[in-house]
C-alpha positions, 0 to 999 in steps of 0.5 A, spaced: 458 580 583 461 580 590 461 573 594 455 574 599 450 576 593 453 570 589 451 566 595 445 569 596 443 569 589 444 560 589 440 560 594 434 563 591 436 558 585 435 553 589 429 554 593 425 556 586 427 549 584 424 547 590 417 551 590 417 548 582 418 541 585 411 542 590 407 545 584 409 538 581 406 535 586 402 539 590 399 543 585 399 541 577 394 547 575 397 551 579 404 549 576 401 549 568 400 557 569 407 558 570 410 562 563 417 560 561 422 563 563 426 570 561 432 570 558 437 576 561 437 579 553 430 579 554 429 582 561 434 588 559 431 590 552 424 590 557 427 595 562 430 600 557 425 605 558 425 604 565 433 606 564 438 607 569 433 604 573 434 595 574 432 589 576 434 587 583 438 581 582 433 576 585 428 579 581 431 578 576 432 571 578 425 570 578 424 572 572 429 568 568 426 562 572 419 565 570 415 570 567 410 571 572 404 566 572 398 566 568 391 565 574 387 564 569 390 559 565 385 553 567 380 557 565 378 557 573 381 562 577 388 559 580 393 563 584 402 561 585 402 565 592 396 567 597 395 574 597 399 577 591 399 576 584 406 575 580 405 578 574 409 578 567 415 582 566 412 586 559 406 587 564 409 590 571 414 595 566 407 597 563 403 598 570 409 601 573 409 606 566 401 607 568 402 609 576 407 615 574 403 618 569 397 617 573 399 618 580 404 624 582 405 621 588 408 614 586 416 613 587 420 612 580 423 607 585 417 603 586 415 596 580 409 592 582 412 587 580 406 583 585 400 587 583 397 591 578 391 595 582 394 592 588 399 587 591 406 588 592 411 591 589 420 592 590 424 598 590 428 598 584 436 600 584 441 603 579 446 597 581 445 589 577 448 587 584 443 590 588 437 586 591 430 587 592 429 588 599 423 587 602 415 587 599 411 592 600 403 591 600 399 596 596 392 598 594 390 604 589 385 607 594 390 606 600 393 612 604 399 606 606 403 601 605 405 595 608 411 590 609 409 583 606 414 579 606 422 579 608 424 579 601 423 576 594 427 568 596 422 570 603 416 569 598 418 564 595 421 560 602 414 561 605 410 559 598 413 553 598 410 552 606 404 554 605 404 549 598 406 543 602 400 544 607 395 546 602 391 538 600 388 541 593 390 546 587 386 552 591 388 557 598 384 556 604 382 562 607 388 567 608 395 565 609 397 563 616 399 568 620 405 563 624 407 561 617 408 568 615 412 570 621 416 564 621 418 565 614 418 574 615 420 575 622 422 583 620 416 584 616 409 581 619 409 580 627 406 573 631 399 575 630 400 578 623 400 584 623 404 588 619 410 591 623 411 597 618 407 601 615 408 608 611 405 613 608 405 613 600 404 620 601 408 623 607 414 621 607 416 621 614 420 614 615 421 613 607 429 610 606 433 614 603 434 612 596 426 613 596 428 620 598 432 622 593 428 618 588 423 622 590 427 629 589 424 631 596 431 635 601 431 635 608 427 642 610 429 645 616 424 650 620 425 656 623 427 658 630 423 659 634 423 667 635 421 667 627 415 664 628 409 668 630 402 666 630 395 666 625 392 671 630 399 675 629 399 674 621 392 676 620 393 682 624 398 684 620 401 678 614 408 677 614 409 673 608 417 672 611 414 670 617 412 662 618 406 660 623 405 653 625 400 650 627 395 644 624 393 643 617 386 641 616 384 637 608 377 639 608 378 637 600 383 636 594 385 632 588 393 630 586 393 637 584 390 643 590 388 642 597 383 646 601 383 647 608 385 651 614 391 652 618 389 652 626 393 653 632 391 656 639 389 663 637 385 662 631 384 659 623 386 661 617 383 659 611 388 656 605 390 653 598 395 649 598 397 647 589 402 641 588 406 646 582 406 651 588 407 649 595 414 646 597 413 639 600 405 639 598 405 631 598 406 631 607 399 634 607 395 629 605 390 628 611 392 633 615 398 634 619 401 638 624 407 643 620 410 650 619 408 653 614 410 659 610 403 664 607 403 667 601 398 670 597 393 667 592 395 666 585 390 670 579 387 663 578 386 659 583 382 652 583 375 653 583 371 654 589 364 651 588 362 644 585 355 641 585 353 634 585 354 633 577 361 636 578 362 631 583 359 625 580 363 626 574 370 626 578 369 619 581 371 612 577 366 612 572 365 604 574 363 606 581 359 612 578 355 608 573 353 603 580 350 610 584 343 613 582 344 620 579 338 623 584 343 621 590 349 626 587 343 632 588 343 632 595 352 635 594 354 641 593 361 643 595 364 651 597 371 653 599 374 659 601 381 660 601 385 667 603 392 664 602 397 660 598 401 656 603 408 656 599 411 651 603 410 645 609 415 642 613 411 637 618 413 638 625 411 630 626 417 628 623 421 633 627 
């Protein structure tokens, strides 16, 4: 460990003393939910599976001071930071199992460690000396991500500040947007708002590691005398030629895509696979690309769904909280001529 994170890491130490100090005072219920803290024995036999991905080295140190916070332990609902929660070791390693079996799109560098549905969550590394970073914000059903706070010693230097403030065990309302800028002045801006925003899908802006974690390489387009039009392609398809245009997502899964490809001198209708087109992820919403065409595979997606077929494929909780008859009135027809083979977006560019 060199000089810097060995400084870095002692101020860490000290402003945890200094948070479990307030919680004493300011927040005994708050305090009374904090788990013991982890042994490096036990943070490294909980992140083998995970391996040779590790714990940032102020993770870790917020692990060994203690093993997430339990909000219920009151038996009434409490919470140690104002908008995320601090979940155990044992529970972010098995939630971030859950998010890469679940969703294709969730990066292998990404732990919620400050979440489950949603919250926040830090970039691992392959270095024990590496450190977090900043936190990222993150929902299930949100397109994007967030910054939330500088890095994990900024949440705890702006938890402590808001716990002095606080005059009971409970959060009043959200965290004060002053408090969170002076504490995360490269994250959040004066007035509170987030000062990056990405997408959990395209990849435009994301870090390098993530990149590389993601196995997604740079795509050069083609000059500009290669690419011809879709008037052009549908009078005579021209697989080696690529067109551009933008791709409009009609509907889709984590799987497949329809929608159509429009540029100024018509449409085409397409069928993009997640096992079959190159940078399928950019697609997601629509985006202007090039694109290279190809022909539709023997067995493609199907085209038809009806109202029970749409009923079945949203999240049972909310299925079951929605009347039947009100799913009789859908009905969903696509059409497709070709695959698109690859995307290369064009905003990126």
């Amino acid at each position: 460990m060199c000089r810097m994170q060995s400084l870095e890491t002692a101020i860490l130490m000290e402003a945890l003393e200094e948070l479990e100090d307030v919680l004493v005072t300011r927040a005994p219920v708050v305090h009374a939910g904090l788990r013991p803290g982890l042994s490096d024995r036990q943070i490294d036999r909980l992140m083998r599976p995970l391996s040779p991905l590790v714990l940032p080295l102020d993770l870790r140190v917020l692990y060994r001071w203690h093993n997430g916070h339990d909000s219920l332990f009151s038996g009434s609902y409490t919470t140690l930071f104002s908008d995320e929660s601090f979940i155990s070791l044992e529970e972010a390693v098995s939630d971030y199992a859950s998010w890469r079996e679940v969703f294709d799109m969730w990066n292998p560098l990404w732990f919620p460690a400050f979440g489950q549905g949603s919250g926040a969550f830090v970039t691992l590394g392959d270095s024990p000396d590496q450190l977090a970073g900043p936190l990222w914000d993150f929902h299930s059903h949100d397109p994007d991500i967030e910054t939330a706070y500088d890095s994990i010693l900024a949440l705890v230097s702006t938890t402590t500040a808001m716990w002095r403030t606080s005059g009971s065990d409970e959060l009043e309302g959200l965290l004060d947007a002053s408090l969170r800028h002076e504490h995360n002045p490269l994250s959040v801006a004066p007035d509170g708002r987030r000062l990056r925003t990405l997408s959990k899908y395209g990849t435009e802006g994301w870090p390098s590691d993530w990149l590389e974690a993601a196995g997604i390489e740079a795509m050069e387009p083609e000059d500009d005398d290669r690419v011809i039009s879709v008037a052009d392609f549908l009078a005579a398809p021209q697989f080696d030629r690529p067109l551009r245009g933008t791709l409009h997502v009609r509907s889709g899964s984590g799987d497949w895509m329809y929608g159509e490809l429009v540029d100024g001198t018509g449409s085409v209708e397409i069928l993009l696979l997640s096992d079959q087109t190159d940078n399928f992820r950019e697609v997601y919403g629509g985006i202007r690309a090039e694109v290279r065409l190809a022909p539709l595979p023997e067995s493609p997606p199907s085209t038809s769904f009806t109202g029970e077929d749409i009923r079945q494929a949203i999240d049972p909780g909310m299925r079951d909280l929605l009347p039947a008859s009100m799913f009789g009135r859908f009905e969903e027809h696509f059409t497709a001529d070709y695959l698109v083979a690859r995307v290369i977006p064009l905003s990126t560019l």
